[in-house]
N, C-alpha and C positions, 0 to 999 in steps of 0.2 A: 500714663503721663510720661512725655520726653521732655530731656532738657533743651526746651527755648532759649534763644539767646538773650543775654542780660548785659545790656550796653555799658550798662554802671561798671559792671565788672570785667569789662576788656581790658587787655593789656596790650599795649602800643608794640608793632610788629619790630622794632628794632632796640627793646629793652629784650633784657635777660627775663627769665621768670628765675626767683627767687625761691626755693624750698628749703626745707625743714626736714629734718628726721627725726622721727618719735621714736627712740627705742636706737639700742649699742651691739645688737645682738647681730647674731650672723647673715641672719637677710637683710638687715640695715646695711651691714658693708655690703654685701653685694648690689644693691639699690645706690649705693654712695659709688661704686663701681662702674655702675651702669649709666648715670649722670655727670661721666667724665665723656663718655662719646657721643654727647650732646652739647654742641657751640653755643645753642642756646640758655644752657641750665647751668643756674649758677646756686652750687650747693651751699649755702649761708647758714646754717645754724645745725647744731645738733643738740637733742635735752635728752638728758637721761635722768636717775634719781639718786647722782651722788656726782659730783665734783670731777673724783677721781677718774669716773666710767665716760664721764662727758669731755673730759679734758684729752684722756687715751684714745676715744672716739674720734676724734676732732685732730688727732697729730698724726694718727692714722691716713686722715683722707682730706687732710688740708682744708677744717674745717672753721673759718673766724672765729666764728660767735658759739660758746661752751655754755649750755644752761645746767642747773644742777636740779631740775625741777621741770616736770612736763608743763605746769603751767605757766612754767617763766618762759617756755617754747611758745606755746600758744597764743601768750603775749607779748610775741617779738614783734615790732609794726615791719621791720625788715624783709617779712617773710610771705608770700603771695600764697604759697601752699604747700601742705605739710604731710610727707608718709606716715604713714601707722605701723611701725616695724616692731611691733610688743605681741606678746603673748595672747592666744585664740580670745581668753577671758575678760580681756583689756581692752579689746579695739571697740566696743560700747562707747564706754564712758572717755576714752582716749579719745574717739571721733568726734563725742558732742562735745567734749572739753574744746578741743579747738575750731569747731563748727561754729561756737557761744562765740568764742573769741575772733568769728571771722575771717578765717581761715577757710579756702580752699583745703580738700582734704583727698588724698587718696592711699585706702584702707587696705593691706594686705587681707589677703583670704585665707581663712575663712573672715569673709563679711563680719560676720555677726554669731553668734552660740545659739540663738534662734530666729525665729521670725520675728516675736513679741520686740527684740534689740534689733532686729532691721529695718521695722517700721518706725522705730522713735530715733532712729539716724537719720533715716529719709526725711520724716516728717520737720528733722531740724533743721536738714538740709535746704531744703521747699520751702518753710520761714525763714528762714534768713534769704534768700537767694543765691546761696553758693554753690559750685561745683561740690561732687559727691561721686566717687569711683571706686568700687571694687577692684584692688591691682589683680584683677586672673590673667596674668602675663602671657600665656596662651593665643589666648583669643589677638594677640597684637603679633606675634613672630610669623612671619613671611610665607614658611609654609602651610600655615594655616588657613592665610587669606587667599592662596593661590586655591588650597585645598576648596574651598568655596567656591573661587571661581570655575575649577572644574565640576564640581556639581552641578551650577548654574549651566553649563553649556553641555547637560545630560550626558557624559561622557560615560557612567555607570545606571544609565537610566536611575529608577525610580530606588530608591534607597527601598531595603525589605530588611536587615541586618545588622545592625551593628554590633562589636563586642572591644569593651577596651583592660586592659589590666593594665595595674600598675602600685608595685612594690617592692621590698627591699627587707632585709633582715636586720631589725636595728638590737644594739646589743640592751638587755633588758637591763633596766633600773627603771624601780618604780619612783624616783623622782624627775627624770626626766619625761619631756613636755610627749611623749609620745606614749607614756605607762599613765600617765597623773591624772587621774581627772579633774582636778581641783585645776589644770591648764586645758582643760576642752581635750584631754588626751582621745589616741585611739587614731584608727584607719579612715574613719567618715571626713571629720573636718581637715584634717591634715593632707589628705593626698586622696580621699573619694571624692574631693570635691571636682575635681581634675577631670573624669573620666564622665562625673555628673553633668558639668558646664559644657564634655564636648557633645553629650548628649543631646542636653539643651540647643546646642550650635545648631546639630544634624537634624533634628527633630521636633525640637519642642521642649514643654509638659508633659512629662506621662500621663496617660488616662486610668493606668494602674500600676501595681508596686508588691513586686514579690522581694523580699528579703531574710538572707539567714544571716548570721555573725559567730563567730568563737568571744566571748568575754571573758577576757585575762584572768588572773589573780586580783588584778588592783579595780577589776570593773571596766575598763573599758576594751572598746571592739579591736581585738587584734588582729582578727582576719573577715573580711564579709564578700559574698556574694547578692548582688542586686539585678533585679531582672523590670525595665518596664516595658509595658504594654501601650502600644497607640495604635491610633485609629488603622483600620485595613489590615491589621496583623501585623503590624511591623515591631519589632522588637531590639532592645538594645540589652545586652549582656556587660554587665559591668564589676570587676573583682578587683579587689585592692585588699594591702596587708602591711604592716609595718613590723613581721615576724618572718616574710617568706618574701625571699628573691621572686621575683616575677619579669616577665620578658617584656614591661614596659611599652608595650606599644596597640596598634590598634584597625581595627578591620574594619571595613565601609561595604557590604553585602549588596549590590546591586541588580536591576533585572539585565543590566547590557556586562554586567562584570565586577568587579571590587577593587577597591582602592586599603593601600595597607600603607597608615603613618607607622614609618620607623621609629625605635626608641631614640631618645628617652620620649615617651608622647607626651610630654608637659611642653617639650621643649626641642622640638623636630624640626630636623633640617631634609628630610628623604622621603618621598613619596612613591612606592609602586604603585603603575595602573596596569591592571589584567583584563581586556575586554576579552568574552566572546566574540567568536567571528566563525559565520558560516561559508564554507567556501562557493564563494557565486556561481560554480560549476554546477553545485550542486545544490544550491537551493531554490530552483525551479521541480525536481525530484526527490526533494527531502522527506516529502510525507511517505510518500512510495518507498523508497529508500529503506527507512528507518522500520517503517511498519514490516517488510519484506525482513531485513535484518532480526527482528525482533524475534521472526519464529525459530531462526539458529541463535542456537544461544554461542557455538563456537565463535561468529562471527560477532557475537555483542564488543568485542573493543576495536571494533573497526566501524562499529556504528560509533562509537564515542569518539573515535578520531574526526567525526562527520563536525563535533565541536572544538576547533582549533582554538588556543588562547594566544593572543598579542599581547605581550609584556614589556614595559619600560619602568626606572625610573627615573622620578626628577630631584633633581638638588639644588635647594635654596639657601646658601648661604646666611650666617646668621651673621649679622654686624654688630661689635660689642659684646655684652654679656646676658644680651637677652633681654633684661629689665628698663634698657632704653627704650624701647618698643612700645612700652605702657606710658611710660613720662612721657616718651613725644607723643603719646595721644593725648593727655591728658595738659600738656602745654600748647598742643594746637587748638586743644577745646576753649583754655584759660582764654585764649589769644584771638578766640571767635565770639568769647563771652556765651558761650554754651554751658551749661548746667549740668549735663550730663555725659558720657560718651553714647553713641549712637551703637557700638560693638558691643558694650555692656552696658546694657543700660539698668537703673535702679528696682525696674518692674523684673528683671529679670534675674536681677540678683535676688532682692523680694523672694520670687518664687523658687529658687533654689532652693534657700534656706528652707523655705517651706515643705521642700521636697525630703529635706535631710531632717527634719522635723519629723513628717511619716515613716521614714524609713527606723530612727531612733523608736515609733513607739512602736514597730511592729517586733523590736529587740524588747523591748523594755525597757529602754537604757536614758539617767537622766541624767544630767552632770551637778554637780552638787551646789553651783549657784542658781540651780532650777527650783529644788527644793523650800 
Protein backbone atom coordinates (compact mmCIF):
# COMPACT_ATOMS: atom_id res chain seq x y z
CA UNK A 1 0.00 0.00 0.00
CA UNK A 2 1.14 3.72 -1.04
CA UNK A 3 0.28 6.83 0.33
CA UNK A 4 -2.62 8.23 -1.80
CA UNK A 5 -3.35 11.62 -1.58
CA UNK A 6 -5.76 12.98 1.17
CA UNK A 7 -7.31 16.21 0.12
CA UNK A 8 -8.77 16.77 3.88
CA UNK A 9 -5.25 16.92 4.82
CA UNK A 10 -3.47 19.40 2.26
CA UNK A 11 -1.83 22.33 3.31
CA UNK A 12 -2.21 25.53 1.25
CA UNK A 13 1.05 26.01 -1.01
CA UNK A 14 1.84 29.61 0.62
CA UNK A 15 1.41 28.78 4.48
CA UNK A 16 4.33 27.53 6.59
CA UNK A 17 3.96 23.83 7.64
CA UNK A 18 4.11 23.94 11.33
CA UNK A 19 6.36 21.26 13.39
CA UNK A 20 6.96 19.85 16.62
CA UNK A 21 9.84 18.23 18.20
CA UNK A 22 9.43 15.27 20.45
CA UNK A 23 12.43 14.96 22.40
CA UNK A 24 15.71 17.74 23.59
CA UNK A 25 18.25 15.51 22.73
CA UNK A 26 21.14 15.86 20.24
CA UNK A 27 19.20 14.77 17.02
CA UNK A 28 16.50 17.12 17.97
CA UNK A 29 18.86 20.00 17.76
CA UNK A 30 20.35 18.96 14.81
CA UNK A 31 16.50 18.41 13.09
CA UNK A 32 15.80 21.96 14.78
CA UNK A 33 19.18 22.92 12.85
CA UNK A 34 18.20 21.57 9.80
CA UNK A 35 14.52 23.33 9.70
CA UNK A 36 16.27 26.73 9.74
CA UNK A 37 17.34 26.15 5.87
CA UNK A 38 13.84 25.81 5.11
CA UNK A 39 11.71 29.13 4.06
CA UNK A 40 8.97 27.13 4.35
CA UNK A 41 9.28 25.44 8.15
CA UNK A 42 8.19 27.06 10.80
CA UNK A 43 9.57 25.25 13.98
CA UNK A 44 6.60 25.99 16.60
CA UNK A 45 6.66 23.85 19.56
CA UNK A 46 9.14 21.72 21.47
CA UNK A 47 7.89 18.89 24.39
CA UNK A 48 9.98 17.33 26.47
CA UNK A 49 9.34 15.85 30.02
CA UNK A 50 10.37 18.62 32.30
CA UNK A 51 9.95 22.48 32.05
CA UNK A 52 13.52 22.96 32.58
CA UNK A 53 14.69 20.73 29.28
CA UNK A 54 11.81 22.18 27.16
CA UNK A 55 12.44 25.80 28.12
CA UNK A 56 16.53 25.24 27.45
CA UNK A 57 15.33 23.42 24.18
CA UNK A 58 13.33 26.20 23.00
CA UNK A 59 15.99 29.29 23.88
CA UNK A 60 18.41 27.12 22.14
CA UNK A 61 16.62 27.32 18.68
CA UNK A 62 14.17 30.04 18.95
CA UNK A 63 11.43 27.96 19.81
CA UNK A 64 7.68 29.77 21.09
CA UNK A 65 5.74 27.21 22.39
CA UNK A 66 7.80 25.03 25.68
CA UNK A 67 5.63 21.98 26.69
CA UNK A 68 6.68 20.06 29.78
CA UNK A 69 4.98 16.90 28.76
CA UNK A 70 4.96 14.93 25.34
CA UNK A 71 1.32 14.80 25.44
CA UNK A 72 0.80 18.51 26.02
CA UNK A 73 3.06 18.38 22.37
CA UNK A 74 0.70 16.22 20.72
CA UNK A 75 -2.13 18.29 21.78
CA UNK A 76 -0.70 21.51 20.52
CA UNK A 77 -3.69 22.32 17.62
CA UNK A 78 -0.68 24.87 16.34
CA UNK A 79 1.16 21.97 15.17
CA UNK A 80 0.77 20.21 11.47
CA UNK A 81 3.57 17.67 12.20
CA UNK A 82 5.65 16.29 14.73
CA UNK A 83 9.47 14.72 14.81
CA UNK A 84 10.09 11.73 17.06
CA UNK A 85 13.61 12.71 18.41
CA UNK A 86 13.54 10.17 21.62
CA UNK A 87 15.09 7.17 22.30
CA UNK A 88 14.99 3.64 19.89
CA UNK A 89 12.41 2.26 22.70
CA UNK A 90 10.01 5.34 22.71
CA UNK A 91 9.31 6.02 19.13
CA UNK A 92 6.17 3.30 19.43
CA UNK A 93 4.16 4.81 21.83
CA UNK A 94 5.70 8.50 21.06
CA UNK A 95 4.28 7.89 17.35
CA UNK A 96 0.85 6.55 18.23
CA UNK A 97 0.64 9.15 21.04
CA UNK A 98 0.65 11.87 18.50
CA UNK A 99 -0.90 9.85 15.50
CA UNK A 100 -4.15 9.66 18.24
CA UNK A 101 -3.86 13.22 18.67
CA UNK A 102 -3.52 13.92 14.85
CA UNK A 103 -0.62 14.77 14.03
CA UNK A 104 1.26 14.26 11.07
CA UNK A 105 4.50 12.44 12.21
CA UNK A 106 7.93 11.78 11.21
CA UNK A 107 9.76 9.04 13.17
CA UNK A 108 13.63 8.99 13.61
CA UNK A 109 15.29 5.57 12.91
CA UNK A 110 15.19 3.13 13.89
CA UNK A 111 11.36 3.08 12.97
CA UNK A 112 10.38 0.86 15.41
CA UNK A 113 12.26 -2.16 18.04
CA UNK A 114 10.39 -4.62 15.82
CA UNK A 115 7.97 -5.43 13.27
CA UNK A 116 5.09 -6.32 15.87
CA UNK A 117 5.69 -1.89 16.81
CA UNK A 118 5.76 -1.03 13.11
CA UNK A 119 2.79 -2.54 12.07
CA UNK A 120 0.55 -1.03 14.99
CA UNK A 121 2.27 2.62 13.91
CA UNK A 122 1.21 2.02 10.41
CA UNK A 123 -1.86 0.59 11.07
CA UNK A 124 -2.61 4.05 13.16
CA UNK A 125 -1.38 5.75 10.75
CA UNK A 126 -4.01 4.19 7.80
CA UNK A 127 -6.95 4.97 10.37
CA UNK A 128 -6.54 7.99 11.06
CA UNK A 129 -5.33 9.17 7.58
CA UNK A 130 -2.30 10.75 8.34
CA UNK A 131 1.16 11.25 6.94
CA UNK A 132 3.66 8.55 8.63
CA UNK A 133 7.62 8.69 7.65
CA UNK A 134 10.62 6.98 8.78
CA UNK A 135 13.36 10.08 8.84
CA UNK A 136 16.30 7.58 7.13
CA UNK A 137 17.96 11.01 5.99
CA UNK A 138 19.90 9.16 3.43
CA UNK A 139 17.64 8.21 1.07
CA UNK A 140 16.79 12.24 0.59
CA UNK A 141 20.68 13.84 0.28
CA UNK A 142 21.55 14.69 -3.24
CA UNK A 143 24.11 12.19 -3.78
CA UNK A 144 22.13 9.45 -3.26
CA UNK A 145 19.39 10.43 -5.69
CA UNK A 146 21.96 11.07 -8.32
CA UNK A 147 23.52 7.80 -7.10
CA UNK A 148 20.17 6.25 -8.55
CA UNK A 149 19.95 8.01 -11.38
CA UNK A 150 23.22 6.58 -12.53
CA UNK A 151 22.14 3.32 -12.03
CA UNK A 152 19.14 3.85 -14.03
CA UNK A 153 21.19 4.94 -17.09
CA UNK A 154 23.25 1.31 -16.66
CA UNK A 155 26.47 3.24 -16.19
CA UNK A 156 27.77 0.00 -14.00
CA UNK A 157 25.67 -2.37 -15.76
CA UNK A 158 23.90 -5.05 -13.85
CA UNK A 159 24.74 -4.63 -9.95
CA UNK A 160 26.44 -8.28 -8.87
CA UNK A 161 28.07 -6.73 -5.38
CA UNK A 162 27.72 -4.66 -3.01
CA UNK A 163 29.60 -4.11 0.52
CA UNK A 164 28.93 -1.09 2.90
CA UNK A 165 30.66 -0.53 6.49
CA UNK A 166 30.04 1.80 8.80
CA UNK A 167 31.33 2.55 12.31
CA UNK A 168 33.01 4.27 14.89
CA UNK A 169 34.73 3.64 18.40
CA UNK A 170 32.36 4.90 21.06
CA UNK A 171 33.72 5.28 24.55
CA UNK A 172 32.09 2.44 26.57
CA UNK A 173 29.45 3.01 29.44
CA UNK A 174 27.08 0.73 29.86
CA UNK A 175 24.44 3.33 30.37
CA UNK A 176 24.64 5.10 27.47
CA UNK A 177 22.10 4.42 24.54
CA UNK A 178 24.68 2.46 22.50
CA UNK A 179 25.79 -0.37 25.62
CA UNK A 180 21.87 -0.25 27.19
CA UNK A 181 19.64 -2.44 26.16
CA UNK A 182 17.00 -1.33 28.06
CA UNK A 183 17.51 1.80 24.90
CA UNK A 184 17.41 -0.80 21.87
CA UNK A 185 21.28 -0.50 22.34
CA UNK A 186 23.97 -2.19 20.06
CA UNK A 187 25.17 -1.84 16.21
CA UNK A 188 21.88 -3.12 14.45
CA UNK A 189 19.32 -0.39 15.22
CA UNK A 190 21.58 2.41 15.57
CA UNK A 191 23.73 2.67 12.63
CA UNK A 192 23.15 -1.16 10.85
CA UNK A 193 20.15 0.28 9.80
CA UNK A 194 22.12 2.54 7.43
CA UNK A 195 23.91 0.26 5.45
CA UNK A 196 20.43 -2.21 5.61
CA UNK A 197 18.15 0.64 3.98
CA UNK A 198 21.03 1.22 1.20
CA UNK A 199 20.60 -2.24 0.56
CA UNK A 200 17.06 -2.16 0.28
CA UNK A 201 17.61 1.07 -2.10
CA UNK A 202 20.19 -1.16 -4.54
CA UNK A 203 18.39 -4.38 -4.25
CA UNK A 204 15.65 -5.11 -2.40
CA UNK A 205 14.60 -7.90 0.21
CA UNK A 206 17.00 -10.35 0.74
CA UNK A 207 16.00 -13.86 -0.27
CA UNK A 208 18.51 -14.95 2.62
CA UNK A 209 20.40 -13.87 5.61
CA UNK A 210 23.83 -14.94 6.83
CA UNK A 211 24.84 -13.31 10.27
CA UNK A 212 27.47 -13.27 13.02
CA UNK A 213 27.75 -10.53 16.01
CA UNK A 214 30.22 -9.98 19.08
CA UNK A 215 27.59 -9.45 22.27
CA UNK A 216 29.17 -7.12 24.80
CA UNK A 217 29.25 -7.39 28.56
CA UNK A 218 25.80 -5.67 28.82
CA UNK A 219 24.13 -7.93 25.93
CA UNK A 220 23.97 -6.19 23.19
CA UNK A 221 25.67 -6.28 19.45
CA UNK A 222 28.88 -4.48 19.53
CA UNK A 223 30.24 -5.57 16.37
CA UNK A 224 28.26 -7.54 13.38
CA UNK A 225 28.74 -8.84 10.01
CA UNK A 226 25.68 -9.33 7.68
CA UNK A 227 25.71 -11.00 4.45
CA UNK A 228 22.36 -11.15 2.02
CA UNK A 229 21.66 -13.42 -0.72
CA UNK A 230 19.33 -12.40 -3.77
CA UNK A 231 18.18 -13.66 -6.56
CA UNK A 232 21.03 -14.45 -9.66
CA UNK A 233 23.89 -14.41 -6.98
CA UNK A 234 24.00 -11.18 -6.10
CA UNK A 235 25.17 -10.30 -2.81
CA UNK A 236 25.42 -7.42 -0.40
CA UNK A 237 28.18 -7.40 2.44
CA UNK A 238 27.22 -5.27 5.23
CA UNK A 239 29.56 -4.67 8.68
CA UNK A 240 28.80 -2.06 11.21
CA UNK A 241 30.36 -1.55 14.89
CA UNK A 242 29.91 0.95 17.64
CA UNK A 243 33.51 -0.46 19.17
CA UNK A 244 35.69 -0.17 15.98
CA UNK A 245 36.55 2.88 13.72
CA UNK A 246 35.50 1.65 10.21
CA UNK A 247 36.19 3.53 6.85
CA UNK A 248 32.39 4.43 6.49
CA UNK A 249 31.68 4.22 3.15
CA UNK A 250 30.48 1.91 0.36
CA UNK A 251 31.07 -0.15 -3.00
CA UNK A 252 28.41 -0.82 -5.89
CA UNK A 253 30.12 -4.08 -7.72
CA UNK A 254 28.92 -3.87 -11.24
CA UNK A 255 29.25 -5.98 -14.60
CA UNK A 256 30.42 -2.53 -16.79
CA UNK A 257 32.33 -1.40 -13.37
CA UNK A 258 31.82 0.04 -9.63
CA UNK A 259 30.70 2.84 -8.24
CA UNK A 260 32.24 3.77 -4.60
CA UNK A 261 29.94 6.32 -2.05
CA UNK A 262 32.47 8.16 -0.09
CA UNK A 263 32.37 8.41 3.71
CA UNK A 264 30.52 9.28 5.85
CA UNK A 265 27.94 6.77 3.66
CA UNK A 266 24.88 8.03 5.86
CA UNK A 267 25.57 11.15 4.70
CA UNK A 268 27.68 11.51 1.22
CA UNK A 269 28.64 14.09 -0.81
CA UNK A 270 31.39 12.19 -3.32
CA UNK A 271 30.81 9.63 -5.84
CA UNK A 272 33.63 7.54 -7.76
CA UNK A 273 32.68 5.72 -11.10
CA UNK A 274 35.32 3.10 -12.39
CA UNK A 275 34.03 1.63 -15.63
CA UNK A 276 35.73 -0.91 -17.60
CA UNK A 277 36.78 -0.12 -20.96
CA UNK A 278 37.97 -2.20 -23.77
CA UNK A 279 40.26 -0.61 -26.09
CA UNK A 280 38.27 -0.56 -29.56
CA UNK A 281 41.54 -1.41 -31.21
CA UNK A 282 41.37 -4.15 -29.89
CA UNK A 283 38.27 -5.54 -29.36
CA UNK A 284 37.54 -7.04 -32.71
CA UNK A 285 40.82 -9.46 -31.55
CA UNK A 286 40.31 -9.85 -28.03
CA UNK A 287 39.32 -13.49 -27.99
CA UNK A 288 42.43 -14.34 -30.05
CA UNK A 289 44.28 -11.92 -28.16
CA UNK A 290 43.68 -13.05 -24.68
CA UNK A 291 43.42 -16.82 -25.48
CA UNK A 292 47.14 -16.37 -27.33
CA UNK A 293 48.25 -14.41 -24.21
CA UNK A 294 47.08 -16.84 -21.69
CA UNK A 295 49.56 -19.68 -22.74
CA UNK A 296 52.65 -17.16 -21.54
CA UNK A 297 52.19 -16.61 -18.37
CA UNK A 298 55.10 -13.70 -18.63
CA UNK A 299 52.87 -11.87 -20.73
CA UNK A 300 49.65 -12.23 -18.33
CA UNK A 301 49.82 -8.40 -17.33
CA UNK A 302 49.70 -7.21 -20.46
CA UNK A 303 46.68 -9.28 -21.21
CA UNK A 304 45.29 -7.41 -18.09
CA UNK A 305 46.20 -3.96 -19.49
CA UNK A 306 43.80 -5.29 -22.53
CA UNK A 307 41.26 -4.13 -19.37
CA UNK A 308 41.77 -0.38 -18.97
CA UNK A 309 39.71 1.43 -16.11
CA UNK A 310 38.07 5.11 -16.58
CA UNK A 311 37.65 6.84 -13.33
CA UNK A 312 35.99 10.08 -12.15
CA UNK A 313 34.44 11.62 -9.39
CA UNK A 314 31.39 13.35 -8.68
CA UNK A 315 30.44 16.08 -6.06
CA UNK A 316 27.33 16.92 -4.83
CA UNK A 317 27.09 19.56 -2.61
CA UNK A 318 25.08 19.09 0.61
CA UNK A 319 22.93 22.35 1.38
CA UNK A 320 22.24 22.81 5.18
CA UNK A 321 22.77 20.12 7.50
CA UNK A 322 21.42 17.34 5.78
CA UNK A 323 18.21 16.74 7.75
CA UNK A 324 16.43 19.39 5.66
CA UNK A 325 16.39 17.04 2.89
CA UNK A 326 13.85 14.56 4.85
CA UNK A 327 11.61 17.75 6.03
CA UNK A 328 11.37 19.09 2.66
CA UNK A 329 10.19 15.64 1.60
CA UNK A 330 8.05 15.20 4.08
CA UNK A 331 6.48 19.08 3.67
CA UNK A 332 6.17 18.55 0.07
CA UNK A 333 4.14 15.32 0.82
CA UNK A 334 1.97 17.41 3.75
CA UNK A 335 1.50 20.05 0.88
CA UNK A 336 0.32 17.36 -1.85
CA UNK A 337 -1.78 15.62 0.97
CA UNK A 338 0.14 12.34 0.42
CA UNK A 339 0.37 9.86 3.14
CA UNK A 340 3.28 8.53 2.70
CA UNK A 341 6.85 9.45 0.92
CA UNK A 342 7.16 7.55 -2.32
CA UNK A 343 11.37 7.28 -1.29
CA UNK A 344 10.37 5.58 1.77
CA UNK A 345 7.70 4.21 1.87
CA UNK A 346 5.80 2.28 5.09
CA UNK A 347 5.87 -1.14 3.21
CA UNK A 348 9.48 -0.65 3.17
CA UNK A 349 10.15 0.44 6.25
CA UNK A 350 7.80 -2.57 7.46
CA UNK A 351 10.21 -4.87 5.93
CA UNK A 352 13.23 -3.52 7.18
CA UNK A 353 12.42 -3.94 10.52
CA UNK A 354 11.59 -7.24 9.63
CA UNK A 355 14.61 -7.89 8.24
CA UNK A 356 16.47 -6.67 11.62
CA UNK A 357 14.14 -8.91 13.23
CA UNK A 358 15.75 -12.17 11.33
CA UNK A 359 19.02 -10.97 11.76
CA UNK A 360 18.53 -10.41 15.83
CA UNK A 361 17.13 -14.12 16.09
CA UNK A 362 19.92 -15.68 14.07
CA UNK A 363 22.10 -13.83 17.22
CA UNK A 364 19.81 -14.60 19.83
CA UNK A 365 19.48 -11.37 20.77
CA UNK A 366 16.20 -9.92 22.40
CA UNK A 367 15.82 -6.44 23.95
CA UNK A 368 14.30 -6.62 27.24
CA UNK A 369 10.80 -4.84 26.20
CA UNK A 370 10.51 -8.02 24.13
CA UNK A 371 10.43 -10.24 26.96
Amino acid sequence: MTGDANPGHERHMTEKIRWGILGTGRIAGAFAQGLKFLPDANLKAVGSRTHAAADHFGNLYDIPRRHASYEALAADPDIDVVYIATPHTLHHDNTILCLEAGKAVLCEKPFAINKTQSENMIAVARRKGLFLMEAMWTRYIPAVIELQKLLSLDVIGDIRMMEANIGFCAKYDPSNRFFNPELGGGSLLDIGVYPIALSYLLLGPPARITAMADIGRTGVDERASVTFGYPEGRLAVLNFSVTTDMTNDAVIFGTKGWIRIHSPVHRPHRLTVTKKVIPDAALSRLPEIVKRLSRIPVLTPIKNLLMSRREGSLIFPIKGNGYNYEAAEVMGCLRKGKLESARMTLDETRSIIDTMDQIRALWGLKYPCEH
